[in-house]
Backbone bond lengths (Angstrom), bond angles and torsions (degrees), N, CA, C in turn:
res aa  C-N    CA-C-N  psi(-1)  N-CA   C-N-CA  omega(-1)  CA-C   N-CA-C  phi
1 X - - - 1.452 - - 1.518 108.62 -
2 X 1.395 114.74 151.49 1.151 124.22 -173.54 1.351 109.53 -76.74
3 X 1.641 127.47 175.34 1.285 103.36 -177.64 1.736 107.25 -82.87
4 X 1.069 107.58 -16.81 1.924 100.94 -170.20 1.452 114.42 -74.62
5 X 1.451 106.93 -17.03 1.513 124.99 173.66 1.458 109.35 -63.78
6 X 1.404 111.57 -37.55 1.370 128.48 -166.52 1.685 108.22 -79.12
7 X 1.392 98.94 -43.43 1.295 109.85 -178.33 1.491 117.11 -76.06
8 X 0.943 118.44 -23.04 1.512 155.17 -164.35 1.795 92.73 -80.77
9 X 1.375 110.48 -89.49 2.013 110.92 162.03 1.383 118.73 -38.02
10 X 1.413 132.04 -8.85 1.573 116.50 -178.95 1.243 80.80 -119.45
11 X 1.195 157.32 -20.01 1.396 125.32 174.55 1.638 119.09 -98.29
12 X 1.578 106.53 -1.68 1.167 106.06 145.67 1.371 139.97 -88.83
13 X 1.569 117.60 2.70 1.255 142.90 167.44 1.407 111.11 -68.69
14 X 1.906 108.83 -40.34 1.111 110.57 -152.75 1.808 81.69 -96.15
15 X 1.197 127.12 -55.88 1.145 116.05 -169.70 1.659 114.74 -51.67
16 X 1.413 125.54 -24.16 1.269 119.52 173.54 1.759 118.49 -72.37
17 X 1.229 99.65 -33.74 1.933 97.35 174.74 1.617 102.59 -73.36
18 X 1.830 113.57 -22.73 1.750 80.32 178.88 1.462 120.08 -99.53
19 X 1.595 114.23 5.55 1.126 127.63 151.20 1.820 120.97 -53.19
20 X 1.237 81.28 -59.70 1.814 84.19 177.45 1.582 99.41 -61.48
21 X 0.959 130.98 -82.97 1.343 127.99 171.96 1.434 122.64 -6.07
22 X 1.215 123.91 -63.43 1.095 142.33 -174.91 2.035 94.90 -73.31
23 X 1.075 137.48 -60.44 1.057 144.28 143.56 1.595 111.84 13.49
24 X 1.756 105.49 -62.53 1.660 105.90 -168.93 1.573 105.27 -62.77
25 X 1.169 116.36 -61.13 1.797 134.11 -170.09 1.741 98.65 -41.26
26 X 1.692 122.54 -9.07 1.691 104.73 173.64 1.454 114.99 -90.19
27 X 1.100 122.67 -170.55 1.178 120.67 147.16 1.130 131.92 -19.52
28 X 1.727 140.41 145.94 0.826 131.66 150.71 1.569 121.64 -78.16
29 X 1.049 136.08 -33.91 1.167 149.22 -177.59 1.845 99.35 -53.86
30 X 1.490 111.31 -44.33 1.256 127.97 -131.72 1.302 86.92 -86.48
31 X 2.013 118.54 -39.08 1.207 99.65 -150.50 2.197 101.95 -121.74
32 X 1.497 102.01 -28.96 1.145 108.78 -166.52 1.718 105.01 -125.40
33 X 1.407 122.84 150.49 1.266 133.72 -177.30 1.692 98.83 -92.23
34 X 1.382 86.55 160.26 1.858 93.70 -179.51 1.981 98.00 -62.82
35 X 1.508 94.73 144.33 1.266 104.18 171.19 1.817 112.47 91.83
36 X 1.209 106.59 -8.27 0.948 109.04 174.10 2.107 130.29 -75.17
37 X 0.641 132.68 152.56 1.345 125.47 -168.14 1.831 119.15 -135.81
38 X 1.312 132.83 129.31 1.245 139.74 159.86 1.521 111.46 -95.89
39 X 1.655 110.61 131.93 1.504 99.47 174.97 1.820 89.16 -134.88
40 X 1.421 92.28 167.57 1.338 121.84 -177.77 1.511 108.69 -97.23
41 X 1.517 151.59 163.92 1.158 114.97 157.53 1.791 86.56 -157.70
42 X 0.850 115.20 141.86 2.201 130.77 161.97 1.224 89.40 -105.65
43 X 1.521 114.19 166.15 1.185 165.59 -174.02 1.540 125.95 -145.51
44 X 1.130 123.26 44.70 1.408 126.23 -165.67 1.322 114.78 -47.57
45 X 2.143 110.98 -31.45 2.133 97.76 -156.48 1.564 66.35 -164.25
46 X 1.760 82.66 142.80 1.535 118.83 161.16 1.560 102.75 -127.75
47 X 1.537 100.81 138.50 1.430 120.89 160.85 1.124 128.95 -103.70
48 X 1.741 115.54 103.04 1.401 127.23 165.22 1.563 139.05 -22.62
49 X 0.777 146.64 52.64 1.632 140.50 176.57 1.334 95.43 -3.84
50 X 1.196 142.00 -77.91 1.524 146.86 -140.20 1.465 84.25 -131.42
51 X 1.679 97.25 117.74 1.934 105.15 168.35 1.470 111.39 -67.39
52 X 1.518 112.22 143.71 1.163 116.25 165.87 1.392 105.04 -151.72
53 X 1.653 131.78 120.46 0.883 138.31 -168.66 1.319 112.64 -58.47
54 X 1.297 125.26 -21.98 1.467 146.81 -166.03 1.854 98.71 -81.45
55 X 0.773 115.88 -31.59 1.726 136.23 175.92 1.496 122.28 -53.82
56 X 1.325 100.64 98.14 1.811 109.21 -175.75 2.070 92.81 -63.61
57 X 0.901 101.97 128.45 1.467 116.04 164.15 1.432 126.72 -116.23
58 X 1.654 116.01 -18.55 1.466 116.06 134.88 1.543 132.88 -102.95
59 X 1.651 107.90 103.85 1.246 123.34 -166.76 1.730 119.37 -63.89
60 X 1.383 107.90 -16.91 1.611 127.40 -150.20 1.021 114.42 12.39
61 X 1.232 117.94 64.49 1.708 127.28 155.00 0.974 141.71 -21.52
62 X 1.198 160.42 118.27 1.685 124.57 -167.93 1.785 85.35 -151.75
63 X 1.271 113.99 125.72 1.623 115.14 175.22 1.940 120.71 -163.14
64 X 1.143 115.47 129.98 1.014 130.76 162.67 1.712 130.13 -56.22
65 X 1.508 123.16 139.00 1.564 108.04 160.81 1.249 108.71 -153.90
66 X 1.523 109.91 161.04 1.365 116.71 166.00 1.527 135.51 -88.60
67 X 1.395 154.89 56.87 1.240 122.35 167.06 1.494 167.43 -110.03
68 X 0.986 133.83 -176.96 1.513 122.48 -137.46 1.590 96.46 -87.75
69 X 1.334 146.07 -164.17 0.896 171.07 -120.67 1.640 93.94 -147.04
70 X 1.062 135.04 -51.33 1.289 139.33 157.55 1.005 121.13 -61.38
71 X 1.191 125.16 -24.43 1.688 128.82 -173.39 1.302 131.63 114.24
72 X 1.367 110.71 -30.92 1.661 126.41 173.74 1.894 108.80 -56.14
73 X 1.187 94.53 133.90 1.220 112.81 -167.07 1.444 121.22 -124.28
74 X 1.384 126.40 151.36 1.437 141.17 178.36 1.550 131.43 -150.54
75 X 1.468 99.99 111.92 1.729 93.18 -154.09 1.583 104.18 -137.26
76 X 1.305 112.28 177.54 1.678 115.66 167.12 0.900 112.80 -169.67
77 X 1.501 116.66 142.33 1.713 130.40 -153.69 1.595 103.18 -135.68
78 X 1.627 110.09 145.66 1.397 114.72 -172.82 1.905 87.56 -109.47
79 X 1.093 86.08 170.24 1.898 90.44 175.28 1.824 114.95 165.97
80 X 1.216 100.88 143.05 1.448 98.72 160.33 1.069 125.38 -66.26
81 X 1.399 141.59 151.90 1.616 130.56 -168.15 1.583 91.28 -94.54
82 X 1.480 111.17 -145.13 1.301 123.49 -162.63 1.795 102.02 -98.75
83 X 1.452 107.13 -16.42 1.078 116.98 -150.49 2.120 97.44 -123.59
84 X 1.475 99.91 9.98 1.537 99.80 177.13 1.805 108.56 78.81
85 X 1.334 107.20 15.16 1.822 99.73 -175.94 1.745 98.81 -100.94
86 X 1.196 109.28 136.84 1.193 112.66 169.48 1.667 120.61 -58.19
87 X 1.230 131.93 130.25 1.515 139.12 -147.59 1.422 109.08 -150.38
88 X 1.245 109.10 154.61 1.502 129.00 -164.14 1.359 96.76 -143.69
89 X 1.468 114.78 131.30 1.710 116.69 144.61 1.454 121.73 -132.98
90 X 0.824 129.77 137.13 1.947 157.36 -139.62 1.921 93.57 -103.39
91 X 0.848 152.62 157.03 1.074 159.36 173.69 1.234 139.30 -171.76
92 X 1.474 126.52 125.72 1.554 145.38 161.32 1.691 99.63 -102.97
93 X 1.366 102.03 163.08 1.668 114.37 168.46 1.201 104.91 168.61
94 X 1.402 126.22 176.49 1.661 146.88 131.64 1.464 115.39 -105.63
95 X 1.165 78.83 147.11 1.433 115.97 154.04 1.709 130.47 -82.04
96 X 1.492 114.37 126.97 1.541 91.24 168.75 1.955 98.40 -143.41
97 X 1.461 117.03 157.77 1.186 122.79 -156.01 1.226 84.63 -114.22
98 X 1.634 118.66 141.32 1.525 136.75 -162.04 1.504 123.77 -53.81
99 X 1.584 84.40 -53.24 1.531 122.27 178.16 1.315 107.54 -113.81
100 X 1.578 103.36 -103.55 1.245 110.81 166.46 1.690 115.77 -126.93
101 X 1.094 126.01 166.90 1.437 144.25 -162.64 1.456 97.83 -54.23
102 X 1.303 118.56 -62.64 1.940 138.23 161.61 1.710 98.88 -15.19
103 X 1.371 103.93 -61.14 1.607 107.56 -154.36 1.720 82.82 -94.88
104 X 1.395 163.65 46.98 1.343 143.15 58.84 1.955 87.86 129.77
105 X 1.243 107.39 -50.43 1.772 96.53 -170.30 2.137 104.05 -64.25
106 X 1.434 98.36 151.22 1.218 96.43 172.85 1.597 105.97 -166.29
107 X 1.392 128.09 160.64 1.659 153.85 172.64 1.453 102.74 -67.16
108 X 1.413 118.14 122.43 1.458 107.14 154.72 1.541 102.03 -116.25
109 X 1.429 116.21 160.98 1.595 126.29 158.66 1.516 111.39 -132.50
110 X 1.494 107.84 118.02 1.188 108.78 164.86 1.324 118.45 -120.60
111 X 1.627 115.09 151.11 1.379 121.92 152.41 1.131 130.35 -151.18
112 X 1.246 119.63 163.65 1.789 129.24 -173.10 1.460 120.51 174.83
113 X 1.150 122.78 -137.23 1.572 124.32 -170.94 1.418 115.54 -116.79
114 X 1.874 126.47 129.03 1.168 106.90 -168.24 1.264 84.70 -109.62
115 X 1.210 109.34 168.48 1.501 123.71 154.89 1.693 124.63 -139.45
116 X 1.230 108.36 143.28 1.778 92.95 179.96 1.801 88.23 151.95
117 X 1.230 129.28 -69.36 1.264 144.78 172.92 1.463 126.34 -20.85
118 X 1.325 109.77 51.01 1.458 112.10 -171.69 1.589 121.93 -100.53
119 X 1.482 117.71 178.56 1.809 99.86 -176.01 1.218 108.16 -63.80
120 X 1.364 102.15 156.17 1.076 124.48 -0.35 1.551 110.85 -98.94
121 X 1.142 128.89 77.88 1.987 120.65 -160.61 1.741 78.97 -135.63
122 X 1.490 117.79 -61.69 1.729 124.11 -167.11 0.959 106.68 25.53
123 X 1.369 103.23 -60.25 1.833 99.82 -143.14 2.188 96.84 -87.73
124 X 1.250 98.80 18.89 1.483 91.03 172.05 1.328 137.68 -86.28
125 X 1.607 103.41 -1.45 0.985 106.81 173.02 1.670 95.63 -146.12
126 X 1.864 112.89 -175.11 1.043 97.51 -151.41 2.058 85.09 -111.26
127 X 1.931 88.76 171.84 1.406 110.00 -172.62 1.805 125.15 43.88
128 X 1.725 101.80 20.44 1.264 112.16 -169.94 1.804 111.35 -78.90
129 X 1.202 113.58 115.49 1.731 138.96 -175.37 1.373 109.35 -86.95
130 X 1.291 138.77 79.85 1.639 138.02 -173.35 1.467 112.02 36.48
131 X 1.233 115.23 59.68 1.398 143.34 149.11 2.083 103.28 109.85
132 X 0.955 104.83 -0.70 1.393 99.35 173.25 1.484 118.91 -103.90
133 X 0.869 92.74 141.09 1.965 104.38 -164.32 1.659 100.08 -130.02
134 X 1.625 109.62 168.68 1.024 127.85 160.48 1.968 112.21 -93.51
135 X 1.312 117.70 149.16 1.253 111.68 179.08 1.800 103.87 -143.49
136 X 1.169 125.52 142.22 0.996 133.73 -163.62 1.698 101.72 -133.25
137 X 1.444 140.15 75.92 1.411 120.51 -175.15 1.548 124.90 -123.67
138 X 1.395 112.33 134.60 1.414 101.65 -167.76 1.685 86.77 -104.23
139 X 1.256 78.55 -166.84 1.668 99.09 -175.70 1.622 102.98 178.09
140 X 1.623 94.61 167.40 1.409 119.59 -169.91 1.686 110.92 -129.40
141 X 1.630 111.03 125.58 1.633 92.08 161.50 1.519 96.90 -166.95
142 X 1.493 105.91 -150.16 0.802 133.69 -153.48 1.584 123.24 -134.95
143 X 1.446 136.78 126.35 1.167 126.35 163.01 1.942 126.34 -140.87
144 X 1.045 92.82 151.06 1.382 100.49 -179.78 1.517 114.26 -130.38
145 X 1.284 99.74 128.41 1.422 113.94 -167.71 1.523 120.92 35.94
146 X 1.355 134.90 -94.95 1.560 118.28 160.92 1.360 114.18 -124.65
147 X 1.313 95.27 42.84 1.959 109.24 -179.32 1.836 100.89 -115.47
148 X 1.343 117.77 127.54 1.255 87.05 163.73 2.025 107.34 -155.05
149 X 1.316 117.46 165.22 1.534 128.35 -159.63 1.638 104.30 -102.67
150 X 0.924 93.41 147.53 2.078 83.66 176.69 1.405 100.74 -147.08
151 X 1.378 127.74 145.30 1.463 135.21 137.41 1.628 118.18 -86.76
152 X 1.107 114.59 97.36 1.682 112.51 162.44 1.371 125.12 -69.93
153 X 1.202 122.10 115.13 1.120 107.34 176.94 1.897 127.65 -99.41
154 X 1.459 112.78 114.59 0.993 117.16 -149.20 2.056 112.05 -87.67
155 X 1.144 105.71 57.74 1.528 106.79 -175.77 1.620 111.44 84.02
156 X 1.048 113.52 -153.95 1.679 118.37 147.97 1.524 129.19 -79.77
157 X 1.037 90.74 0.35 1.830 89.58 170.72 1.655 129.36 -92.49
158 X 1.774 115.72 -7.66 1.136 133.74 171.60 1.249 124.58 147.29
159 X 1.487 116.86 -177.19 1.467 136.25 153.84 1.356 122.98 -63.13
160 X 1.394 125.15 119.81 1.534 109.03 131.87 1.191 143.00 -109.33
161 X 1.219 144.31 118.53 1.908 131.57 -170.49 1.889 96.03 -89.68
162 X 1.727 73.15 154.12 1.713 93.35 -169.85 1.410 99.29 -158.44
163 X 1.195 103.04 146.74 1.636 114.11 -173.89 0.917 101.71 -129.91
164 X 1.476 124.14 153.51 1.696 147.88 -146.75 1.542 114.82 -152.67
165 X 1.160 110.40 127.36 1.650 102.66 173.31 2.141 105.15 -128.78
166 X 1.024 87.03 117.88 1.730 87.25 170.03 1.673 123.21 -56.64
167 X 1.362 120.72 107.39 1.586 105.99 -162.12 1.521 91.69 -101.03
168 X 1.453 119.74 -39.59 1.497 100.02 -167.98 1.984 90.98 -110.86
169 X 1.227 100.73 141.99 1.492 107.53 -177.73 1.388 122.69 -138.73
């Protein structure tokens, strides 16, 4: 990708979280169906599989999402990579609750487009084109009432935990 293409996907990344953002402060009627949910989410610490002193382990994450009443979801997260590069990821997924919603643990799967991953890192993730990659990430957690805990699991290269609070519900 060219670079304006590039530039072009992170400022439409960025313009979509302050859309959503901006999104909660209307109406409810106006903008979201019952059951629907906005969450907030940080990322304070990732854990390395294989130490490398070179290894950002505070990512400071900071990201918004949408989901539906069904569960389907749409989100985007800012963050340092592993390697200190400023990073973007684009997102679709579901959600699904273990048991039931009551008893709070549940599966997420997400995927979409990363960006951030440039030389010399590329080859750290997969099908990545001068810093844009494909990303595929599930995760595991937990929530209580509109607070909730997550393990992401980031490929073979590690963990990250991230915490979430539901602001508009």
């Amino acid at each position: 990708m060219h670079r304006p293409v590039i530039h072009s996907l992170r400022n439409l990344a960025h313009a979509g979280l302050a859309a959503l953002l901006m999104c909660t402060f209307e109406a409810h009627g106006d903008v979201f169906a019952d059951g629907d949910r906005v969450m907030v989410q940080v990322g304070p610490y990732v854990y390395h599989r294989v130490h490398d002193a070179e290894h950002n382990n505070v990512p400071w994450l900071i990201g918004a999402e949408w989901e539906s009443e069904s569960r389907w979801e749409f989100g985007a997260s800012f963050f340092r990579n592993s390697f200190y590069q400023p990073s973007t990821y684009i997102y679709g997924g579901k959600r699904w609750f273990l048991r039931s919603r009551d008893d709070g643990f549940y599966f997420k799967l997400t995927a979409g487009p990363l960006y951030g991953y440039k030389d010399p890192y590329e080859d750290k993730i997969p099908l990545n084109y001068r810093g844009v990659g494909l990303a595929i990430i599930p995760g595991i957690g937990y929530q209580h009432e509109r607070a909730s805990v997550q393990l992401v699991i980031l490929g073979t290269a590690g963990v990250m935990l991230t915490f979430g609070y539901d602001f508009w519900k």
